[in-house]
C-alpha positions as CSV (number, residue, x, y, z in Angstrom):
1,X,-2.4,-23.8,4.0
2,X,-2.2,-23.1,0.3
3,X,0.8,-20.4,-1.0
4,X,-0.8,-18.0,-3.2
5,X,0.7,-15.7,-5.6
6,X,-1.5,-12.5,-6.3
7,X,-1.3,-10.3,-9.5
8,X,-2.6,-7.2,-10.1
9,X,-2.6,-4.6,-6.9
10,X,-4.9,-1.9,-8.2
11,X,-7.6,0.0,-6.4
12,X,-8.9,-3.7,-6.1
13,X,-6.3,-6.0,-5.6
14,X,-4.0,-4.1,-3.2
15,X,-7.0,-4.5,-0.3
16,X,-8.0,-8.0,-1.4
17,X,-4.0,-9.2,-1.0
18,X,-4.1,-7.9,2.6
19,X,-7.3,-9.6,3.5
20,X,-5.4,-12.8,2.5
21,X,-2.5,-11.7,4.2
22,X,-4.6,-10.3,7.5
23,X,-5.9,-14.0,7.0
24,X,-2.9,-15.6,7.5
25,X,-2.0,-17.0,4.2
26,X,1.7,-16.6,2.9
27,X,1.7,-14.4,-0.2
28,X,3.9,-13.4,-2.9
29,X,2.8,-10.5,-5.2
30,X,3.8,-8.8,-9.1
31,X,2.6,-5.6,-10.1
32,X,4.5,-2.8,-12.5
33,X,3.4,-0.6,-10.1
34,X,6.6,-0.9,-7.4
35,X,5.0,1.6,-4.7
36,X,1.6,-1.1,-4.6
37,X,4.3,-4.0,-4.9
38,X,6.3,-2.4,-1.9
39,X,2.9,-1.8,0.1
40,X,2.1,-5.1,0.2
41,X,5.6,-6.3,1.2
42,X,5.6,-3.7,4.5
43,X,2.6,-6.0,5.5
44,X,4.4,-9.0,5.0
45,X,4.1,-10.5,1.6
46,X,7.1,-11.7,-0.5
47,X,7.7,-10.0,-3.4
48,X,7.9,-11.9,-7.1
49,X,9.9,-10.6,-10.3
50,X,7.6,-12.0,-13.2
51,X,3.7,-13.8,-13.4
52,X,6.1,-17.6,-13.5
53,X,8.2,-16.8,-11.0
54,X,4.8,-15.9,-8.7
55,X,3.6,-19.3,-10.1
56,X,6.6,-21.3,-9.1
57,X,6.2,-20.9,-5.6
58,X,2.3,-20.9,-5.2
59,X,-0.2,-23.8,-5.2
60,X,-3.1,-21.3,-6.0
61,X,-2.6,-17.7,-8.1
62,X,-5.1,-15.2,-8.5
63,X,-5.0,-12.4,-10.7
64,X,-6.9,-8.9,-10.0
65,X,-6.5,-6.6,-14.0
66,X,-8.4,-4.3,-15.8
67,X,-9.3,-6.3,-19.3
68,X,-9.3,-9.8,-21.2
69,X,-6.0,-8.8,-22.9
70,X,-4.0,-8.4,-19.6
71,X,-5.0,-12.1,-18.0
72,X,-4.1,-13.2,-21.6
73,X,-0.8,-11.6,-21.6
74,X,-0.4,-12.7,-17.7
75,X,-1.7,-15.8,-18.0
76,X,0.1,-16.8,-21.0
77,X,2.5,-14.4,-22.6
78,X,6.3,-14.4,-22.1
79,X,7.4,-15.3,-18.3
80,X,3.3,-15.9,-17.8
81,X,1.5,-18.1,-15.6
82,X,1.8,-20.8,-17.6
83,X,5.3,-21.4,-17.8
84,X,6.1,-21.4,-13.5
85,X,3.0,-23.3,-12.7
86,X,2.9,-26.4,-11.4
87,X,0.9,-29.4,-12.0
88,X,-2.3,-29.3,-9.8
89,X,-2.2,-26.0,-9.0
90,X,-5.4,-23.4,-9.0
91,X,-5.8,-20.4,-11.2
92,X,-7.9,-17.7,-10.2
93,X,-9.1,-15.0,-12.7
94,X,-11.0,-12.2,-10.3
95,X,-10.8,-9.8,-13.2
96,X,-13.9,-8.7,-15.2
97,X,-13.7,-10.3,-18.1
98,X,-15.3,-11.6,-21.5
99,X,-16.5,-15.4,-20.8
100,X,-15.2,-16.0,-24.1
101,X,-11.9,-15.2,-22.9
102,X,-12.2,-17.2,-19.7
103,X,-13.2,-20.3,-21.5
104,X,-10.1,-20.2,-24.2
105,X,-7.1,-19.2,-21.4
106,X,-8.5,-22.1,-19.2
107,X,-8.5,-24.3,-22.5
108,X,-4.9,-23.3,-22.6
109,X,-3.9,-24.1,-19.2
110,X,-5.5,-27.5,-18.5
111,X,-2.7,-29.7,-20.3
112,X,-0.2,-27.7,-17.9
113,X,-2.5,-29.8,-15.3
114,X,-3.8,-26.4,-13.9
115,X,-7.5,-25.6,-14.0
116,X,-8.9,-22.0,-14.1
117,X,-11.9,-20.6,-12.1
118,X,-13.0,-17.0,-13.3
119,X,-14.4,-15.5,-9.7
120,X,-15.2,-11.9,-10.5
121,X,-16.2,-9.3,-7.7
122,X,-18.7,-6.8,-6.8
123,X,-18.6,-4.3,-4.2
124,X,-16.2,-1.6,-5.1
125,X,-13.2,-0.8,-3.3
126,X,-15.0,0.0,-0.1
127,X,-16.0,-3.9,0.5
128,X,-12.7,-5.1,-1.4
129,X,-11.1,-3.3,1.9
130,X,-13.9,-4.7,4.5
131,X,-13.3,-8.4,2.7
132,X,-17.6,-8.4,2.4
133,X,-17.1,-8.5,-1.7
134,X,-19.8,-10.3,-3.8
135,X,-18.1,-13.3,-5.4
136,X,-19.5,-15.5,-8.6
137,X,-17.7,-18.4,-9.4
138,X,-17.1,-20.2,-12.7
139,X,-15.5,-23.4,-13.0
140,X,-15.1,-26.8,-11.8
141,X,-17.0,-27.7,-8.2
142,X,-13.9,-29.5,-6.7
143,X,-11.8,-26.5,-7.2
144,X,-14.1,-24.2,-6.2
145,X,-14.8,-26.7,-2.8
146,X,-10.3,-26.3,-2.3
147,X,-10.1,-22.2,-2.8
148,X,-13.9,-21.7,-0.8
149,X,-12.1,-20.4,2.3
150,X,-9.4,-18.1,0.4
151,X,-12.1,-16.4,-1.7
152,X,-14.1,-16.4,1.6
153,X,-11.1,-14.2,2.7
154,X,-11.8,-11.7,0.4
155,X,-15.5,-11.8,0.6
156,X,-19.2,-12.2,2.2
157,X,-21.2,-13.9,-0.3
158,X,-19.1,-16.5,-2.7
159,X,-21.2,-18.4,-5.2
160,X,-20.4,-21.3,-8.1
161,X,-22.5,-19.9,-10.4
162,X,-21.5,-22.8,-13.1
163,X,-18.9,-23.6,-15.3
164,X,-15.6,-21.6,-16.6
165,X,-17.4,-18.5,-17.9
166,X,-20.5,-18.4,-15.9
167,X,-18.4,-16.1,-13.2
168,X,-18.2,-13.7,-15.8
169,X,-21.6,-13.6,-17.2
170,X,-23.0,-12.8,-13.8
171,X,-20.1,-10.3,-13.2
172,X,-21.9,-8.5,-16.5
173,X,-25.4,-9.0,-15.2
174,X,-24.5,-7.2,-12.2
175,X,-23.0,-4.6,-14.2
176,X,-25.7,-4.2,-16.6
177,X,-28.1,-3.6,-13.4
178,X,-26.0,-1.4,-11.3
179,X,-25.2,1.3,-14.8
180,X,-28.6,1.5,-15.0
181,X,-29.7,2.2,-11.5
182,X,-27.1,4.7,-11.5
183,X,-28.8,6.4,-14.6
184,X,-31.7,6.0,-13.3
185,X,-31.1,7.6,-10.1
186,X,-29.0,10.7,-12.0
187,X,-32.3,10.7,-14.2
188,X,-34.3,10.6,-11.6
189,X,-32.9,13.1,-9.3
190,X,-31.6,16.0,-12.1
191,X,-36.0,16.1,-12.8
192,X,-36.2,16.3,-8.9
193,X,-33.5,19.1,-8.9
194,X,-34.5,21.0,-11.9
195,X,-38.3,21.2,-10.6
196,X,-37.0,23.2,-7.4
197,X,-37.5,20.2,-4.8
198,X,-34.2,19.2,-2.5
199,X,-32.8,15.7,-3.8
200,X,-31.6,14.8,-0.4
201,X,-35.3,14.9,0.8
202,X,-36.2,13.1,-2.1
203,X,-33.6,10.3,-1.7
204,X,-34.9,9.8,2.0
205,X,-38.5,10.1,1.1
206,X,-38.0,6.9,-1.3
207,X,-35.0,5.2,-0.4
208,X,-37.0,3.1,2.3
209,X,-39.7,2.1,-0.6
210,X,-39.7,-0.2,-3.7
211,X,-37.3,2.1,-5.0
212,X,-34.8,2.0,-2.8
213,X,-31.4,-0.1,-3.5
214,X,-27.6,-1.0,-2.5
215,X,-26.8,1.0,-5.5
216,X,-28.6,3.8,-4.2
217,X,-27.7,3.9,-0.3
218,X,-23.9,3.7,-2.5
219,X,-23.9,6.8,-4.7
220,X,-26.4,9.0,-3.2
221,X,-24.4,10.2,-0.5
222,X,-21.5,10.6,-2.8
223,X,-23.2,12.6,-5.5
224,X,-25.0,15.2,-3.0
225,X,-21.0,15.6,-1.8
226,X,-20.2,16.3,-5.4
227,X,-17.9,13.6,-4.6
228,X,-16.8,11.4,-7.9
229,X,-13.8,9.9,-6.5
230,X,-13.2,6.4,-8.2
231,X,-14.1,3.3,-6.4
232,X,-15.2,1.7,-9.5
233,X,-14.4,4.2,-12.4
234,X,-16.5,5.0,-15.5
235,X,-14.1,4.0,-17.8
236,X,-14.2,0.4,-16.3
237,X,-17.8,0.3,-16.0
238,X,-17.2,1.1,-20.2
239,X,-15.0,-2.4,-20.8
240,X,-17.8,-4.7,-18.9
241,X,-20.8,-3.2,-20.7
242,X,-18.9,-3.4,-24.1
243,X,-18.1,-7.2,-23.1
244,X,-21.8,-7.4,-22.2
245,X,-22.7,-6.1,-25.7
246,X,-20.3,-8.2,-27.6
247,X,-21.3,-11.3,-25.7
248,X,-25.3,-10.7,-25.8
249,X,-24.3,-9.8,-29.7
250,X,-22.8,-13.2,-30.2
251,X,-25.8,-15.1,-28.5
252,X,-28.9,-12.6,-30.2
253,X,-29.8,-10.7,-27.2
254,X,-31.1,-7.2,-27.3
255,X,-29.4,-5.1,-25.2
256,X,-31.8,-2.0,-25.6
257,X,-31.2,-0.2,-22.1
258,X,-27.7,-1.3,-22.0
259,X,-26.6,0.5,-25.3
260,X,-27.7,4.1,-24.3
261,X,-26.6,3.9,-20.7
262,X,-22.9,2.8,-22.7
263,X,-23.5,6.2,-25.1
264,X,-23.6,8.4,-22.2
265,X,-21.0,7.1,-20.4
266,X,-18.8,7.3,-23.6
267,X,-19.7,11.0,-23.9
268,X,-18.5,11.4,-20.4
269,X,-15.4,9.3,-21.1
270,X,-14.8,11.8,-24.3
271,X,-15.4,14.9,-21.9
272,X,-12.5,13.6,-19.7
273,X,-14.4,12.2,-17.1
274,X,-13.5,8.9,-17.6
275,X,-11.6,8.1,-14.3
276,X,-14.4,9.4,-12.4
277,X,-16.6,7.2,-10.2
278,X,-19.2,5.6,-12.2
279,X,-21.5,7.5,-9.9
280,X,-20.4,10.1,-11.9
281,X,-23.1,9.2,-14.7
282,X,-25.2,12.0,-13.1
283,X,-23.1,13.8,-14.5
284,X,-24.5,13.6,-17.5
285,X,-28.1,14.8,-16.9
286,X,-26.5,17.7,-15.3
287,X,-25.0,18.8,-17.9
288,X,-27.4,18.8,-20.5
289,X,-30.1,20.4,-17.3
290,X,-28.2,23.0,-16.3
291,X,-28.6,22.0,-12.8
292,X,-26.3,20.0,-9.8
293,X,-27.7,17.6,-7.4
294,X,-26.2,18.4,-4.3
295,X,-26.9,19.3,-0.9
296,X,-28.9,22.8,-0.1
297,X,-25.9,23.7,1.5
298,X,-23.4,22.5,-1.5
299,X,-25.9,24.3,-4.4
């Protein structure tokens, strides 16, 4: 059984870790967050001082952070990855990052002798806790075929989407169609709201029909609670569409759709709202309607 070193125990990470360890794989963790770090070691995981001394002892390391400059920094900054890996080990990116960035901290590794997989996730922190995350998988098929069961750990559906990088352009195609179903659905429902007809009865009249989504079975609930509490927070959802734009920029991609869902969630990131779910987009439409989409009872 592989050792694995896990960095990064955020809303994300922390549950994902204890899937491995629930799994039975041993475990050492970093994070600067000590209370996470201490967390993890109550449920038996080991606890390492730096991102090299969590290599030393691991065959495979994954790493769970919020942007392309943190896995750099991680990965290869001072007491990084790089310097306590060992030859033939496994690095696993699960953060949402730019491809771009994937590609050049794998280039960076491989003379170390460790190769890099970029395996970012989709579910929120509800499946990260359940283990049923969607994984996509970018990197080489023989590394992939050695960490299959740990990722399988952690999640439901785990696909090698193609080489180092591909992970993360799916991860951005997924985000790209879940912010706008999300504004769609706030769109959609303010109109319903604002012409005097009860969103919850509109959400069950269509949810079974062409219309009807993951995303929406996901958020509808939580916005007729008034409930915005972050499983994936808008802030976040900012980063990967602003990776999305700069990497559609760089190969001449319209991103149309994309670019005003990104405005209104930067006006909502300006109004403080930032840290809010990304559900929280209704938010929005709400504003600028006058009106809340809530339950009768709620309104």
């Amino acid at each position: 059984m592989e050792n694995i070193g896990f960095i990064g125990l955020g809303i994300m990470g922390r549950p994902m870790a204890k899937n491995l360890l629930k799994a039975g794989y041993p475990l050492v963790v970093h994070d600067l967050n000590q209370d996470a770090v201490k967390e993890l070691v109550n449920s038996g995981a080991r606890e390492g001082n730096s991102p090299a001394d969590v290599a030393t002892g691991s065959s495979v390391i994954i790493t769970m952070l919020p942007n392309s400059p943190d896995v750099r920094e991680v990965a290869l900054g001072e007491n990084g990855i790089i310097y306590g890996a060992r030859s033939g080990s496994v690095f696993i990116d699960m953060s949402s990052i730019a491809p771009l960035a994937s590609k050049e901290i794998s280039e960076k590794l491989l003379p170390k002798g460790v190769v890099m997989l970029d395996a970012p996730v989709s579910g929120g922190e509800p499946k990260a806790i359940g283990g049923t995350l969607a994984i996509m998988v970018g990197g080489p098929e023989d590394a992939f075929n050695r960490v299959s069961d740990i990722l399988g750990a952690m999640g439901s559906s785990v696909k090698l989407v193609g080489e180092i990088g591909s992970g993360n352009i799916a991860k951005l195609a997924n985000q790209i169609i879940v912010a706008l179903n999300i504004a769609a659905l706030g769109e959609a429902m303010v109109l319903a709201t604002k012409a005097g007809v009860d969103p919850e009865n509109v959400y069950q009249a269509i949810r079974g029909g062409l219309a009807g989504s993951t995303v929406m079975d996901a958020k509808m609930p939580m916005i007729l609670d008034g409930n915005f509490k972050p499983g994936f927070r808008i802030e976040l959802h900012i980063k990967d569409l602003m990776n999305a734009v700069d990497t559609a920029n760089e190969l001449g991609v319209p991103m149309t759709l994309t670019g005003e869902v990104l405005k209104m969630m930067s006006v909502l990131q300006a109004d403080g709202r930032g840290r809010d779910d990304h559900g929280g987009i209704i938010q929005f439409y709400e504003s600028l309607s006058g009106v809340k989409v809530r339950k009768s009872s709620s309104r």
